[in-house]
N, C-alpha and C positions, 0 to 999 in steps of 0.2 A: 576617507573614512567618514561616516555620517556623523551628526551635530547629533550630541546624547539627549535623551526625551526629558531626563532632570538631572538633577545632582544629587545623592545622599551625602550629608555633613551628619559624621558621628563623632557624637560629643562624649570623651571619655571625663566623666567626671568624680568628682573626688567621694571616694568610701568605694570603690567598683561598679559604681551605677553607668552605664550606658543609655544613649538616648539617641533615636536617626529621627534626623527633621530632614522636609525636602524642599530644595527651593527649583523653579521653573530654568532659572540660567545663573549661572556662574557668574553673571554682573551683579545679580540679587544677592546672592552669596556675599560677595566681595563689600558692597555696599553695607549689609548687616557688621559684617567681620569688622571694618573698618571706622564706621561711624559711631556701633553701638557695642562691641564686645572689647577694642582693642584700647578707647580712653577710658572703659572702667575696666581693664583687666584685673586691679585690683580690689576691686569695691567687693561690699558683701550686700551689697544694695541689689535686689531681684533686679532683672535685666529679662524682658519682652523677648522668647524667639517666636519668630513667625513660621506658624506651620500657615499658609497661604495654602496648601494642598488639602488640608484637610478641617472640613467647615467645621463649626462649633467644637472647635478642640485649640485649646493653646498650653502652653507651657510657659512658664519664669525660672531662669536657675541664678544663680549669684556667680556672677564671672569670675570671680575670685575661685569657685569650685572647679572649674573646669581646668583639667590634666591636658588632655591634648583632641586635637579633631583630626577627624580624616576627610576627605573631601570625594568623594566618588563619582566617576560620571555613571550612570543609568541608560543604557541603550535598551529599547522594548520594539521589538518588531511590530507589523501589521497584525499579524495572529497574536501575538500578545496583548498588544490595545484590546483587540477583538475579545477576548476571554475576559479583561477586567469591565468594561461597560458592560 
């Protein structure tokens, strides 16, 4: 099976709001989840996600808001790249 071109992480958060960020590899992912989401799970203190995919665009949520994520791989063929450049 091929290595997926990204990951979408959707972030179900609290009031029904929804949000897909995307990271390059699943280490990035893990790295984020781990270092910066998982010791403030509870804070209401804004928390940095990295949209790295998409330039002058960021977001802040308060990890305390956040219900649950999904994690998705992203496969995009040749003719797909091809169509979004």
């Amino acid at each position: 099976m091929p290595e997926p071109s990204c990951y979408a992480v959707h972030l179900m958060i609290e009031g029904g709001h929804r949000e897909e960020i995307r990271f390059k590899t699943m280490k990035e992912f893990q790295v984020w989840y781990q270092k910066g989401l998982i010791p403030n799970q509870a804070s209401q203190d804004f928390l940095n996600v990295p949209l790295k995919m998409a330039d002058g665009e960021y977001m802040v949520v308060r990890p305390a808001s956040i219900q649950a994520i999904r994690v998705e791989p992203v496969y995009t063929t040749s003719i797909d790249r091809d169509e979004v450049e």
